[in-house]
TORKOL-4160 file (C-alpha; in steps of 0.2 Angstrom, whole numbers, padded with zeros to 4 digits, m for minus):
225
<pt num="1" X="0000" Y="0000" Z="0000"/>
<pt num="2" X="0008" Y="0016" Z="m0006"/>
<pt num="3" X="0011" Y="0030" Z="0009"/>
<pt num="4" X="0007" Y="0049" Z="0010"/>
<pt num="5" X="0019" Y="0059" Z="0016"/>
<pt num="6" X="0017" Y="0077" Z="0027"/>
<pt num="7" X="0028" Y="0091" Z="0029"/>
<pt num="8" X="0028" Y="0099" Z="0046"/>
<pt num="9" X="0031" Y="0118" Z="0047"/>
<pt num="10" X="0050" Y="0116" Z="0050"/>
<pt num="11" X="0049" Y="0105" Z="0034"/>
<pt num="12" X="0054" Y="0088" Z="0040"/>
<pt num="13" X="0043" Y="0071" Z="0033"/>
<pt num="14" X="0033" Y="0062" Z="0042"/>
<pt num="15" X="0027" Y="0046" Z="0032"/>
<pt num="16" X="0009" Y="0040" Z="0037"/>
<pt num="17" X="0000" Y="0028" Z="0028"/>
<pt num="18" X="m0012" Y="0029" Z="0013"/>
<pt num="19" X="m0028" Y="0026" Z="0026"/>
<pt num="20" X="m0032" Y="0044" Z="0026"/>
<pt num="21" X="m0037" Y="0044" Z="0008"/>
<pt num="22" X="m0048" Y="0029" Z="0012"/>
<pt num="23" X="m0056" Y="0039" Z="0025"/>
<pt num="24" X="m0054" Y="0026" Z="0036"/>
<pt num="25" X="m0048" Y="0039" Z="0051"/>
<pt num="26" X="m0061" Y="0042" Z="0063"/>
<pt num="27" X="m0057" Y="0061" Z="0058"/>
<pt num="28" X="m0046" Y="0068" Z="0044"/>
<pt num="29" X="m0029" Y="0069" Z="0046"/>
<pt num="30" X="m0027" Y="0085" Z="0043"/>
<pt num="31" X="m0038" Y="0089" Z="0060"/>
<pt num="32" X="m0025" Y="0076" Z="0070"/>
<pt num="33" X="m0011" Y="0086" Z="0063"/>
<pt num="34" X="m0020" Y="0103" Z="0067"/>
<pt num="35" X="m0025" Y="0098" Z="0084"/>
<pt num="36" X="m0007" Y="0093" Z="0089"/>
<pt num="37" X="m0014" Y="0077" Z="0095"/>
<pt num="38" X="0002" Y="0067" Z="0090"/>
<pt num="39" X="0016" Y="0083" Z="0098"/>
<pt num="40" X="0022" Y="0073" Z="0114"/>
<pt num="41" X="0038" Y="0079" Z="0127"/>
<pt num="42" X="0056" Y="0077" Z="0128"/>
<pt num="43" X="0054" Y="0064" Z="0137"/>
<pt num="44" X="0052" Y="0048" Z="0132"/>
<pt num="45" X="0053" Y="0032" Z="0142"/>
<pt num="46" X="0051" Y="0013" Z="0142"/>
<pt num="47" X="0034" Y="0014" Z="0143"/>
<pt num="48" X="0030" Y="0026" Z="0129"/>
<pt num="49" X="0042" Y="0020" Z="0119"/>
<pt num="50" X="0032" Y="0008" Z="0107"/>
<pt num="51" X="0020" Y="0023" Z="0104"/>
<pt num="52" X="0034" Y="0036" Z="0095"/>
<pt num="53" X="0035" Y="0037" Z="0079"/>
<pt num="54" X="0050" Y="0048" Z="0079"/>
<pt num="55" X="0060" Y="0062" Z="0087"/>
<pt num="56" X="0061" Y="0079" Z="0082"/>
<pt num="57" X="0077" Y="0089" Z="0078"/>
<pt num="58" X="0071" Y="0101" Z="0093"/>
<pt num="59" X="0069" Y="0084" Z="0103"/>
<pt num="60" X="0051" Y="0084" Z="0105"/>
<pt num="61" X="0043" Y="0066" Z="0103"/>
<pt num="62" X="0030" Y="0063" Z="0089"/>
<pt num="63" X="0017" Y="0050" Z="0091"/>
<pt num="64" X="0010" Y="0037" Z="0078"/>
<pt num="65" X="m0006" Y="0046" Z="0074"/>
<pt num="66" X="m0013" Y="0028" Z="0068"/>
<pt num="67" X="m0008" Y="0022" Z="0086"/>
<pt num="68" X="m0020" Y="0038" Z="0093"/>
<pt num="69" X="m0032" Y="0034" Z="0079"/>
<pt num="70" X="m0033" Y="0013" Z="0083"/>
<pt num="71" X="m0036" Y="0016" Z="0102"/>
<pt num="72" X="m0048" Y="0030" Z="0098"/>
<pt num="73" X="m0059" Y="0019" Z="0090"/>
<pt num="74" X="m0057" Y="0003" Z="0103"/>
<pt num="75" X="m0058" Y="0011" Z="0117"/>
<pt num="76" X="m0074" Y="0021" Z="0110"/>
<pt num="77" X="m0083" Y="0002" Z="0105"/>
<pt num="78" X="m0080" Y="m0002" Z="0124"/>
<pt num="79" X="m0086" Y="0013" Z="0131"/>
<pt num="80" X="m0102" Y="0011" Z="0120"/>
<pt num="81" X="m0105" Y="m0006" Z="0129"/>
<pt num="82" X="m0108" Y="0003" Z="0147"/>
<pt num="83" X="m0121" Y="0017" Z="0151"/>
<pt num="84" X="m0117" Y="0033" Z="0155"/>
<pt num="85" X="m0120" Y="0032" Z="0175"/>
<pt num="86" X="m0105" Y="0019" Z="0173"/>
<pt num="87" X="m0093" Y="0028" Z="0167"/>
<pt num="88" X="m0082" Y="0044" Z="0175"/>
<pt num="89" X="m0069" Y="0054" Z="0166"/>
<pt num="90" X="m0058" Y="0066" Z="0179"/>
<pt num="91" X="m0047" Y="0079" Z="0173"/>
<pt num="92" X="m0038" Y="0093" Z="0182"/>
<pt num="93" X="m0030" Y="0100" Z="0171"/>
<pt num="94" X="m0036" Y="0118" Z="0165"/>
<pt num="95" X="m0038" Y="0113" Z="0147"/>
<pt num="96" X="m0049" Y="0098" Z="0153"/>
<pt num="97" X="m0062" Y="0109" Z="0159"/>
<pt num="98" X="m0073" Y="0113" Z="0142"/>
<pt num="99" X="m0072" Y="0096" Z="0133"/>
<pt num="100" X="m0076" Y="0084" Z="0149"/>
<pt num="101" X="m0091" Y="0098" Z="0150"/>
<pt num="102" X="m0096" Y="0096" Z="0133"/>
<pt num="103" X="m0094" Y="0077" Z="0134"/>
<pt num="104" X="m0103" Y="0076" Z="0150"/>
<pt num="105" X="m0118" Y="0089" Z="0142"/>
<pt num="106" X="m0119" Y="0078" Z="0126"/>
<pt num="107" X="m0118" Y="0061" Z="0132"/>
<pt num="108" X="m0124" Y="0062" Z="0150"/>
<pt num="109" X="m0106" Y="0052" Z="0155"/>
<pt num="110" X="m0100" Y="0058" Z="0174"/>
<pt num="111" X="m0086" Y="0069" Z="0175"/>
<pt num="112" X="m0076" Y="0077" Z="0186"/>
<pt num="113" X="m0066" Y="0093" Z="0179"/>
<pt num="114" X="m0056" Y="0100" Z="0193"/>
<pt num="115" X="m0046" Y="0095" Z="0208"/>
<pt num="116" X="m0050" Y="0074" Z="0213"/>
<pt num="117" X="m0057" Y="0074" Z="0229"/>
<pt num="118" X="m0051" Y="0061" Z="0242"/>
<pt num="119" X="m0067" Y="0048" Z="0242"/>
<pt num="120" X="m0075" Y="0050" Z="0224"/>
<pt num="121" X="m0070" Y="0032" Z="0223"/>
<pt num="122" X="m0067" Y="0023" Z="0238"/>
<pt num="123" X="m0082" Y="0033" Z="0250"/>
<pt num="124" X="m0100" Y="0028" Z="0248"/>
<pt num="125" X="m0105" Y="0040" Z="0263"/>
<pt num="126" X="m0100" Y="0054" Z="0254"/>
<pt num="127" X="m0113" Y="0063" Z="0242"/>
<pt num="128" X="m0104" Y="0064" Z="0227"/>
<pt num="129" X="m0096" Y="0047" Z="0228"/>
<pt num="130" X="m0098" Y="0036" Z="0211"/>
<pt num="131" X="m0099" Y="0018" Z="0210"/>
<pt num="132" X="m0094" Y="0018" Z="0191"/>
<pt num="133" X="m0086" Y="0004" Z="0180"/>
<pt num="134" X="m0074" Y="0012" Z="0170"/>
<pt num="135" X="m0063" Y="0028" Z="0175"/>
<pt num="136" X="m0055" Y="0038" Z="0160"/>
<pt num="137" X="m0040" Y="0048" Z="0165"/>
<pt num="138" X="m0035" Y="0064" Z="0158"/>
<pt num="139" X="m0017" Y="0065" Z="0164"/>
<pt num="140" X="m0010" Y="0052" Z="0174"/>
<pt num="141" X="0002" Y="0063" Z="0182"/>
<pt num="142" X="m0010" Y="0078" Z="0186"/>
<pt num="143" X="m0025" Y="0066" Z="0191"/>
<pt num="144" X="m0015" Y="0052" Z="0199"/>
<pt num="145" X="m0026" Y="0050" Z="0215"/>
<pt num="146" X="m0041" Y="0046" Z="0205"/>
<pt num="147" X="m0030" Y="0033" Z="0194"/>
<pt num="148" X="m0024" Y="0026" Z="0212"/>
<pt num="149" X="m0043" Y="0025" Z="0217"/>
<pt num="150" X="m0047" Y="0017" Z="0201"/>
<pt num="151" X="m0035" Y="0005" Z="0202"/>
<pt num="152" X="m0039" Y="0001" Z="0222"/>
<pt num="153" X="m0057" Y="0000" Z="0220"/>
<pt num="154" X="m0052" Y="m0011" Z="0203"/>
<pt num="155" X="m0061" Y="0000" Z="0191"/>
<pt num="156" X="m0056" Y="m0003" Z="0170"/>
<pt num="157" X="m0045" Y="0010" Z="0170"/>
<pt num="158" X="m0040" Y="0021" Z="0151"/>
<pt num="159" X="m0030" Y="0035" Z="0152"/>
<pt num="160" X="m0022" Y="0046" Z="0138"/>
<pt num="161" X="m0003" Y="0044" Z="0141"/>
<pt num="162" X="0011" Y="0056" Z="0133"/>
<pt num="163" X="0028" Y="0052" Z="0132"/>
<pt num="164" X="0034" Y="0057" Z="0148"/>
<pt num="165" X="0019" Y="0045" Z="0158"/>
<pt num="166" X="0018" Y="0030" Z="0163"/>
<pt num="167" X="0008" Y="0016" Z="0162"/>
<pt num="168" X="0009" Y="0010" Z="0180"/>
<pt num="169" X="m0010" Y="0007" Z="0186"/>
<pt num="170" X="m0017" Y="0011" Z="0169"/>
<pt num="171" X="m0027" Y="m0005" Z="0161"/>
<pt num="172" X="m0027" Y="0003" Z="0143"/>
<pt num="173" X="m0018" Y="0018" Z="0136"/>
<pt num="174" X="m0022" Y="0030" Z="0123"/>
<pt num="175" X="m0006" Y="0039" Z="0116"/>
<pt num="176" X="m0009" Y="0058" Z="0114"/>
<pt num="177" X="m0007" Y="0074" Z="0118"/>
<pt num="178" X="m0013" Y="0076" Z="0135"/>
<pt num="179" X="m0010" Y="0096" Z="0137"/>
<pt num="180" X="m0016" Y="0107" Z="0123"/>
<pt num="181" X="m0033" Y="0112" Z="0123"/>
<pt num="182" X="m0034" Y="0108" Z="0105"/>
<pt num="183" X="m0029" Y="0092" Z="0106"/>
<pt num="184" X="m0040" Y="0087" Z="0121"/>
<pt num="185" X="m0055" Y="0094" Z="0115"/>
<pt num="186" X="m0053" Y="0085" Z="0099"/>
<pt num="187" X="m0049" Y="0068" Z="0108"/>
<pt num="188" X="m0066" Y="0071" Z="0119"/>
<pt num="189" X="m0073" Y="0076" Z="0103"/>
<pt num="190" X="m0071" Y="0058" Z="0095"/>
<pt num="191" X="m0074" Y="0051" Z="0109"/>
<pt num="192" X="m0092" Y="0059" Z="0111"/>
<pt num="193" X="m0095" Y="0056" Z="0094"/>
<pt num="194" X="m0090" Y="0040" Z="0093"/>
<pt num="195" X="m0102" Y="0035" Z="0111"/>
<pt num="196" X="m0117" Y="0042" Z="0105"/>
<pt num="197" X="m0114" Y="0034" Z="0086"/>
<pt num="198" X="m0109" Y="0017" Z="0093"/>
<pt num="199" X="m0126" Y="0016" Z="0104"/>
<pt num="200" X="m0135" Y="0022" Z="0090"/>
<pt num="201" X="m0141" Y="0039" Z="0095"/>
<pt num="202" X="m0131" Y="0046" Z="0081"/>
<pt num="203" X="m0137" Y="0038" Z="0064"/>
<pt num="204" X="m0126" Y="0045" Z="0056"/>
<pt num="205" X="m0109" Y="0052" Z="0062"/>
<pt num="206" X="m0111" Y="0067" Z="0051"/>
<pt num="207" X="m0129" Y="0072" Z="0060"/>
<pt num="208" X="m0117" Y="0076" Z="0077"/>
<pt num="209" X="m0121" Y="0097" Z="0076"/>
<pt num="210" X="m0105" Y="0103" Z="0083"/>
<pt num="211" X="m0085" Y="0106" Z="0076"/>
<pt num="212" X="m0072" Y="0099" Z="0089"/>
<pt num="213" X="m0066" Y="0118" Z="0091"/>
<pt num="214" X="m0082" Y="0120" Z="0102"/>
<pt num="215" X="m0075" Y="0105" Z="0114"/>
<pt num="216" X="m0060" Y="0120" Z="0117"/>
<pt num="217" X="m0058" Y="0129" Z="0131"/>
<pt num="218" X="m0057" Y="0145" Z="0120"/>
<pt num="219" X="m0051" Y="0156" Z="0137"/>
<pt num="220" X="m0035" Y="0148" Z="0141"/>
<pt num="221" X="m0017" Y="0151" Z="0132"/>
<pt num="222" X="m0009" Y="0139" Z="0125"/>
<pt num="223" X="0006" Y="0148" Z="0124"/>
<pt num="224" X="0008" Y="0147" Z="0139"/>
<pt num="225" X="0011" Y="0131" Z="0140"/>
C-alpha cells in the first residue's frame, strides 16, 4: 500500500499511511495534525516508547497518529457497551475543563473537571461518591489520586498517556497529547462522537451538530504552555 507523506512547518517528513485517503480515520488527518494530538515531550521512556514514531530535531517526541487513531476507536466500541452512569472521566488539568463539560452535556457520562477529591471512589458515605465501572484519566500525572482510586477500588482504567507518563495502574492507554486544549477537546470530541454513534443515537456520524473547536476551552493560552 503506497504512503502519504506530510511536511511539518520546519519542513521535516513524516510518512503515514495511505488510510487517510480511504477515509478510514475516525477524523481527517489533517484535523490530528491541526489539533497537535500526535506533539508529545522530551521525554520519552520505556513505557511510551512503542508509541513514537520519531524524534524531532528540537527533541520533541511525535506519536503514531494511527496508534491515537486505533485506540480512539477501541476504546470508544468499549465505552459504547456501558451506560453513561457507569462511566467517569476526571481531569484537572485547566484545558480539561470545556471538553469533559461538553462530553458530560452531550452524552450524559460523569465527570469530574477539577481537583480529585479524596473519596470520589473509595467513599460511599459521601454525596458525590460514584460507583462507576470504567474511569477515564486525563493526565496520569496531574490526576494520579483518582487513577490510584481506580486501580484500588479495581475500576477498567484508560488513560491518555504522553511520552513522559507511565503506564503504571493504567489497564489501557491511549497515546496523545494530554496538554493542549486543542488536542483534548478534539480527543473528547471523537470520543463523544463515537459513544453516541456506537449506541445508535447518532445515525449518522455526520448528524453530530457541533466542530471539535467547540469542545476548546477558548479562554486559556496555549502559549503558555
Amino acid at each position: 500500500m503506497a504512503n502519504m507523506v506530510l511536511r511539518e512547518p520546519e519542513g521535516e517528513k513524516v510518512i503515514y499511511n495511505k488510510m487517510a485517503d480511504q477515509n478510514i480515520w475516525l477524523v481527517n488527518l489533517e484535523d490530528y495534525i491541526k489539533a497537535g494530538v500526535h506533539i508529545g515531550t522530551r521525554i520519552k521512556n520505556k513505557d511510551t516508547k512503542k508509541f513514537v514514531a520519531r524524534v524531532r530535531s528540537d527533541g520533541l517526541a511525535i506519536i503514531d497518529v494511527m496508534k491515537i487513531d486505533e485506540r480512539l476507536r477501541y476504546v470508544s466500541k468499549l465505552l459504547s457497551k456501558y451506560e453513561p452512569y457507569e462511566i467517569l472521566v476526571v481531569g484537572r488539568r485547566e484545558t480539561a475543563r470545556k471538553p469533559l463539560q461538553m462530553l458530560n452535556k452531550y452524552t450524559g457520562i460523569n465527570v469530574y473537571p477539577k481537583r480529585y477529591p479524596p473519596g470520589l471512589l473509595t467513599n460511599p458515605a459521601l454525596d458525590i461518591f460514584k460507583d462507576v465501572d470504567i474511569v477515564i484519566i486525563t493526565d496520569p500525572i496531574l490526576d494520579r489520586n483518582a487513577l490510584i482510586d481506580a486501580y484500588r477500588t479495581g475500576k477498567t482504567t484508560i488513560a491518555f498517556i504522553d511520552t513522559n507518563n507511565s503506564l503504571k495502574y493504567i489497564d489501557l492507554a491511549i497515546p496523545a497529547n494530554n496538554r493542549g486544549s486543542r488536542s483534548l477537546a478534539l480527543l473528547y470530541y471523537i470520543i463523544t462522537r463515537e459513544y453516541l454513534s456506537s449506541r445508535g443515537i447518532l445515525v449518522k456520524k455526520k448528524d453530530f451538530p457541533l466542530d471539535y473547536e467547540e469542545f476548546m476551552e477558548i479562554e486559556y493560552n496555549e502559549e503558555e504552555e
